[in-house]
N, CA, C and O of each residue as an XYZ file, in Angstrom:
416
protein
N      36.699   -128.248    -59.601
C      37.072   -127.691    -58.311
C      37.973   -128.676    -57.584
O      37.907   -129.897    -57.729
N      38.696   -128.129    -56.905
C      40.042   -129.282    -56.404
C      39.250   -129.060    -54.691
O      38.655   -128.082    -54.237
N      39.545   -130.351    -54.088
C      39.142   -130.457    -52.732
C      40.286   -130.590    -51.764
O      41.321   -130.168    -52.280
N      40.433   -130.976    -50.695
C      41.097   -131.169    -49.773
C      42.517   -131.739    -50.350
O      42.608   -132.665    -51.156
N      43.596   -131.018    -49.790
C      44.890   -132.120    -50.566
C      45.136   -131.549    -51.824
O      46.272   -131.497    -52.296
N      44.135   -131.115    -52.398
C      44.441   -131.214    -53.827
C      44.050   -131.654    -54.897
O      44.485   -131.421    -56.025
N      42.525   -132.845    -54.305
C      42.179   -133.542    -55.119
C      41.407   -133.455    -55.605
O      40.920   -132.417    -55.157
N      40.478   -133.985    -56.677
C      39.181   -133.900    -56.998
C      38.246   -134.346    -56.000
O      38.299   -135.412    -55.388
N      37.311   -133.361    -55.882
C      35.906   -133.476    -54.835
C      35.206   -134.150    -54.729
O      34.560   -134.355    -53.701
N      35.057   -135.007    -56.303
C      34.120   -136.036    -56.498
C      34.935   -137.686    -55.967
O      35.108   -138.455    -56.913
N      35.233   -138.015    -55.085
C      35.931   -139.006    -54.772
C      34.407   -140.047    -54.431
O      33.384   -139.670    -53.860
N      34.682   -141.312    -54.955
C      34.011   -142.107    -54.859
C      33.658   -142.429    -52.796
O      34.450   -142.241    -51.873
N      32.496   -142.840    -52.744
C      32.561   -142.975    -50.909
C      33.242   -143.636    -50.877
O      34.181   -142.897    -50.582
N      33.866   -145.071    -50.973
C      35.000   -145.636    -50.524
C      35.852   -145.306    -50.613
O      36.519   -145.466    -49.591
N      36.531   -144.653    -51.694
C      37.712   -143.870    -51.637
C      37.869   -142.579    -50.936
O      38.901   -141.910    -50.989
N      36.604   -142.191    -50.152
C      36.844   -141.072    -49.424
C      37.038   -141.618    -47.643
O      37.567   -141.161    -46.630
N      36.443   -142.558    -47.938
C      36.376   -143.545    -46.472
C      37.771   -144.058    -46.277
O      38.425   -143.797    -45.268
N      38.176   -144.738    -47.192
C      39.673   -145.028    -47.749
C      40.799   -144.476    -46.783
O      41.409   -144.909    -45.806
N      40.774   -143.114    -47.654
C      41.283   -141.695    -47.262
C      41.450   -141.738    -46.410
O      42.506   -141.925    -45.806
N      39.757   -141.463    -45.848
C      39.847   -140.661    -44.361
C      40.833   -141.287    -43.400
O      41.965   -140.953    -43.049
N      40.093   -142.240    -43.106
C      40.893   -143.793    -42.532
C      42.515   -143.530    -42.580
O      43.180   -143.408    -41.552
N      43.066   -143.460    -43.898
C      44.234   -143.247    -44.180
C      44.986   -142.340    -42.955
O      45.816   -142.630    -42.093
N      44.361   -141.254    -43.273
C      44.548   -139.887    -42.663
C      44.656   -140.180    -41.518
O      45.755   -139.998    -40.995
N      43.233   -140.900    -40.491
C      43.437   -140.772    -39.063
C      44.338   -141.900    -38.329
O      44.816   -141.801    -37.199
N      44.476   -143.081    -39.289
C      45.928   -143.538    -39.097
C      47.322   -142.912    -39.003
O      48.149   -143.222    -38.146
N      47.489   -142.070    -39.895
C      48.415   -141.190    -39.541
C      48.809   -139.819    -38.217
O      49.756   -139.261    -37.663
N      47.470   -139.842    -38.266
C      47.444   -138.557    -37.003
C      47.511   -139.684    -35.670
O      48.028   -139.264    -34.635
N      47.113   -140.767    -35.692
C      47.628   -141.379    -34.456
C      48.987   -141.924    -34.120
O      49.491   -141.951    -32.997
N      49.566   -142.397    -35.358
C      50.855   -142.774    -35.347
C      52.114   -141.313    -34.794
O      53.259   -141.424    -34.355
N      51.329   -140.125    -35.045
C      52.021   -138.739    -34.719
C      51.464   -138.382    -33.462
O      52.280   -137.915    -32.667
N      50.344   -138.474    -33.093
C      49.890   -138.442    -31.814
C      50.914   -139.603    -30.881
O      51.736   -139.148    -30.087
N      50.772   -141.034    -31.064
C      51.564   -141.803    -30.475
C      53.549   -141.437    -30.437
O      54.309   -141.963    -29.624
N      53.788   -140.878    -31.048
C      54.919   -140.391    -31.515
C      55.814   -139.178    -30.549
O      56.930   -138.921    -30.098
N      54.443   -138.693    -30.623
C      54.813   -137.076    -30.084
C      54.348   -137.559    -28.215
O      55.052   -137.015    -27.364
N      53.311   -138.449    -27.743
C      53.398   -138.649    -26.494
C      54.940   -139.619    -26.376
O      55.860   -139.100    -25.743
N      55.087   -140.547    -26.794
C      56.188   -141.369    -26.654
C      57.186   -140.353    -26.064
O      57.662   -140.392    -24.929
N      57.517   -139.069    -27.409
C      58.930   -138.014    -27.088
C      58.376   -137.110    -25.767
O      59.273   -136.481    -25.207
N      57.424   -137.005    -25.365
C      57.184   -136.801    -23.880
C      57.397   -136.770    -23.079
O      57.778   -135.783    -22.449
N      57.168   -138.474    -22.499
C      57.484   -139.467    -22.051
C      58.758   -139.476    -21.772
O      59.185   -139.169    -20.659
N      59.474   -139.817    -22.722
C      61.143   -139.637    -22.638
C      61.747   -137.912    -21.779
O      62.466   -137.882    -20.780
N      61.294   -136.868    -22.397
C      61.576   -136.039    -22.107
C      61.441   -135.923    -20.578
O      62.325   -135.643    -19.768
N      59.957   -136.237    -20.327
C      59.578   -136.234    -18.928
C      60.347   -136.904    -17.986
O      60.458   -136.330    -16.903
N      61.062   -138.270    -18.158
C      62.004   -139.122    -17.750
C      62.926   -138.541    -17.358
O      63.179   -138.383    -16.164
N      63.770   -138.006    -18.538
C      65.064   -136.881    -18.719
C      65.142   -136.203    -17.414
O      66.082   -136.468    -16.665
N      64.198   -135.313    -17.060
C      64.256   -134.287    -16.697
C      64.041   -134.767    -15.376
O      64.956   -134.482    -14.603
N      63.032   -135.457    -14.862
C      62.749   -135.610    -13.640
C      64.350   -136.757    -12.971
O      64.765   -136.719    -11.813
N      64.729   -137.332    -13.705
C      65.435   -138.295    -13.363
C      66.909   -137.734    -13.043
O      67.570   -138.022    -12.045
N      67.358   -136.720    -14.276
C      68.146   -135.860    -14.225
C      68.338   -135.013    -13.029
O      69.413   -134.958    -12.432
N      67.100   -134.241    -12.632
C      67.194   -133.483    -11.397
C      67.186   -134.338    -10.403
O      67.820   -133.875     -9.455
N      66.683   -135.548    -10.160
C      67.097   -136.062     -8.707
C      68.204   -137.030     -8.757
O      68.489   -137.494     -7.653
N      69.045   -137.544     -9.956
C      70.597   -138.035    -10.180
C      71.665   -137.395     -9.814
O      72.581   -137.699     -9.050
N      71.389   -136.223    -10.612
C      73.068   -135.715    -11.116
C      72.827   -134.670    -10.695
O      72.212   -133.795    -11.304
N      73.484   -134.554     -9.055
C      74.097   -133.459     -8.329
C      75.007   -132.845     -8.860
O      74.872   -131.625     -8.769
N      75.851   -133.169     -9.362
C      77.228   -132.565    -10.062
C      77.552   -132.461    -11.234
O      78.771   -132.297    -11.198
N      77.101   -132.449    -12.647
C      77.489   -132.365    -13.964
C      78.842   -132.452    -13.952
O      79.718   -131.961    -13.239
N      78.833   -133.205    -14.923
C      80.492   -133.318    -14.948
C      80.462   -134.092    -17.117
O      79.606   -134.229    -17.990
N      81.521   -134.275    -17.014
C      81.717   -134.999    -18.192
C      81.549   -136.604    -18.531
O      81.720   -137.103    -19.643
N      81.168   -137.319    -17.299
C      80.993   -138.546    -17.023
C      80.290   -138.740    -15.825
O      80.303   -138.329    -14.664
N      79.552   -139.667    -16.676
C      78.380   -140.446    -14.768
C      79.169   -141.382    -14.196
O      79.685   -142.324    -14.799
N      79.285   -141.118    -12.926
C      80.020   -141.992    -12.111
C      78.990   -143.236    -11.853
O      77.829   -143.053    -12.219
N      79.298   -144.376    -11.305
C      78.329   -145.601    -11.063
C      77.584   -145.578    -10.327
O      76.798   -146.515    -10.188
N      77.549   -144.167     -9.358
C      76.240   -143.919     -8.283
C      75.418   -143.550     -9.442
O      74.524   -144.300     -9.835
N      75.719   -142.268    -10.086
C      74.732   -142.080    -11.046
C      74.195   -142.870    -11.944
O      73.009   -142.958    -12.261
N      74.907   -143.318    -12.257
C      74.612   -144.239    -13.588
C      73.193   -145.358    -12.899
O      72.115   -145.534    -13.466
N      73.707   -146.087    -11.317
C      72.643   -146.615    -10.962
C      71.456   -146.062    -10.632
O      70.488   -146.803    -10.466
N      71.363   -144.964    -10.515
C      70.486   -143.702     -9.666
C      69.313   -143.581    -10.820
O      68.125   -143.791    -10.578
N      70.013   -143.081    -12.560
C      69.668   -143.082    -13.466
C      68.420   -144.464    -13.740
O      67.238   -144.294    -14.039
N      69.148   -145.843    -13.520
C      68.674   -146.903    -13.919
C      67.302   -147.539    -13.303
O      66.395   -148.145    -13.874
N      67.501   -147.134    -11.749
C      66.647   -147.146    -10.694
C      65.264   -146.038    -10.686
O      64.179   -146.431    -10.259
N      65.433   -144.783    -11.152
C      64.398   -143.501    -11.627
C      64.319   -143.926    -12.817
O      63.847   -142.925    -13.357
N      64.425   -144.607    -13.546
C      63.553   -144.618    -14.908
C      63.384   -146.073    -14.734
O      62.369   -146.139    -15.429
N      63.550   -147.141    -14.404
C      62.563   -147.985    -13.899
C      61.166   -147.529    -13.361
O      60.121   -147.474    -14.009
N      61.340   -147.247    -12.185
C      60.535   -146.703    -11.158
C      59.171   -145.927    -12.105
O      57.954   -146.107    -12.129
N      60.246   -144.880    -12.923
C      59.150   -143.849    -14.055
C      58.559   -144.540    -14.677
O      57.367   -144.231    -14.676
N      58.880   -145.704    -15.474
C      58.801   -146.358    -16.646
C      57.256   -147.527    -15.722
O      56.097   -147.623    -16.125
N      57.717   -148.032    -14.801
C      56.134   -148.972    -14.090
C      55.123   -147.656    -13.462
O      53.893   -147.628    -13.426
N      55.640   -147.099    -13.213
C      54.283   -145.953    -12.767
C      53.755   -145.454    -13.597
O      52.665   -144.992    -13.261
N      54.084   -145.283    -14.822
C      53.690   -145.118    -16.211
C      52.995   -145.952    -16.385
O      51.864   -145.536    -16.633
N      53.113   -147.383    -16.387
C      52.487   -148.459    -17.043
C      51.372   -148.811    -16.398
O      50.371   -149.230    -16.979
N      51.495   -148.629    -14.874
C      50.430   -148.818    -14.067
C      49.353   -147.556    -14.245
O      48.261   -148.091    -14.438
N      49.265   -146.724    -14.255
C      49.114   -145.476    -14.734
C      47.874   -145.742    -15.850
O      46.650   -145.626    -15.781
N      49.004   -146.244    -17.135
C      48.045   -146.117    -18.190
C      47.061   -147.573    -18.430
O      45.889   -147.576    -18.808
N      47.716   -148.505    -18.167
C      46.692   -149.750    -17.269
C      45.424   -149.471    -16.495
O      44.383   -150.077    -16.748
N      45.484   -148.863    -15.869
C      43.994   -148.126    -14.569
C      43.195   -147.340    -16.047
O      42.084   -147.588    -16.517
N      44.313   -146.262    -16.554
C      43.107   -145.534    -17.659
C      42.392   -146.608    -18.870
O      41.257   -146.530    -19.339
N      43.249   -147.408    -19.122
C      42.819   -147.979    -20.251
C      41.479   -148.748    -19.279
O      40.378   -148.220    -19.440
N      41.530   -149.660    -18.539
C      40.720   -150.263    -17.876
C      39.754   -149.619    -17.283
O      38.673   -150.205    -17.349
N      39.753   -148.540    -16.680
C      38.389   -147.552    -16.619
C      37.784   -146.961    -18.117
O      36.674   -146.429    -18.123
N      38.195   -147.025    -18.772
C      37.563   -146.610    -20.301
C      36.757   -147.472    -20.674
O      35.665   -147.356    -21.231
N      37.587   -148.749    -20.205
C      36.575   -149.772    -20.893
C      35.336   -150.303    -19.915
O      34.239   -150.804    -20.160
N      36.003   -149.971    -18.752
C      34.044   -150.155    -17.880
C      33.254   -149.111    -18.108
O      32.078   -149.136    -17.745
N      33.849   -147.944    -18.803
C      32.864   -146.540    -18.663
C      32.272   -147.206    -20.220
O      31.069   -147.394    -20.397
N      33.129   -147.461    -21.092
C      32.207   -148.222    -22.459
C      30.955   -148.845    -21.981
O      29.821   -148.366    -21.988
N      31.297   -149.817    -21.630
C      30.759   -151.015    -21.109
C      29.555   -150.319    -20.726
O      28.571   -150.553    -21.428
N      29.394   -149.381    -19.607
C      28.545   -148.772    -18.719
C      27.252   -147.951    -19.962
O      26.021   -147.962    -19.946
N      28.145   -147.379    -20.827
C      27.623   -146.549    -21.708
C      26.951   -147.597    -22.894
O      25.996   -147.139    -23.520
N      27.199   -148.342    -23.070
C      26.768   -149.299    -24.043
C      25.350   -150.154    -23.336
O      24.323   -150.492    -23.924
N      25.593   -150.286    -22.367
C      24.876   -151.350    -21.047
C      23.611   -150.181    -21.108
O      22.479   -150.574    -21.389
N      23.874   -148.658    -20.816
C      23.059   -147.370    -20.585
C      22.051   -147.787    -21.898
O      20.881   -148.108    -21.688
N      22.644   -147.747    -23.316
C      22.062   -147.529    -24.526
C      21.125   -148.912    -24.877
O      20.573   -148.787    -25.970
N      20.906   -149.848    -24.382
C      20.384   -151.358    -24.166
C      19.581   -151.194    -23.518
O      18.610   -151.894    -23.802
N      19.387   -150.254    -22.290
C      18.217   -150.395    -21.408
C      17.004   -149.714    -22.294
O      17.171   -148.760    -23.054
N      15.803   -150.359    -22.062
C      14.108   -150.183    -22.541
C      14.182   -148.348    -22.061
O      14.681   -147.972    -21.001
N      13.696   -147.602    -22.891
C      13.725   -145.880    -22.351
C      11.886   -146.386    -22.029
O      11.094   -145.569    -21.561
């Protein structure tokens, strides 16, 4: 019987651990991937609509600074952003780990 992929079913546990591992390395590198093109997009667009009053064939140097100044701006509110989440995750760990230690 062929299993997942294609392979034989009988995969040794490490080589299925292996695998797995394999696998959810990859779905994060595409997860990380696909937020990254987001990100950008999200930039694009918001930065775009409050720059470029006028489309034209060239950014003039208001724009161009306008551009440089909104995706700064995007780019630390982002960072601060995901700084606060990462750092509340890890006191809610903390909290939850600290929870699982106490005498029931």
């Amino acid at each position: 019987m062929s299993g997942l992929f294609g392979r034989s079913a009988s995969l040794a546990p490490q080589d299925a651990q292996a695998k797995a591992q394999q696998i959810r390395g990859e779905v994060q590198q595409q997860l990380a991937l696909a937020q990254a093109q987001e990100l950008i997009n999200k930039l694009n667009e918001k930065c775009f609509k409050a720059c470029i009053t006028k489309p034209s064939d060239t950014l003039t140097p208001n724009d161009q600074a306008c551009l440089m100044r909104c995706s700064d701006r995007f780019l630390e509110a982002f960072n601060i952003i995901s700084q606060t989440y990462v750092q509340r995750l890890a006191r809610e760990r903390e909290a939850a780990s600290g929870a699982n230690l106490l005498p029931q």
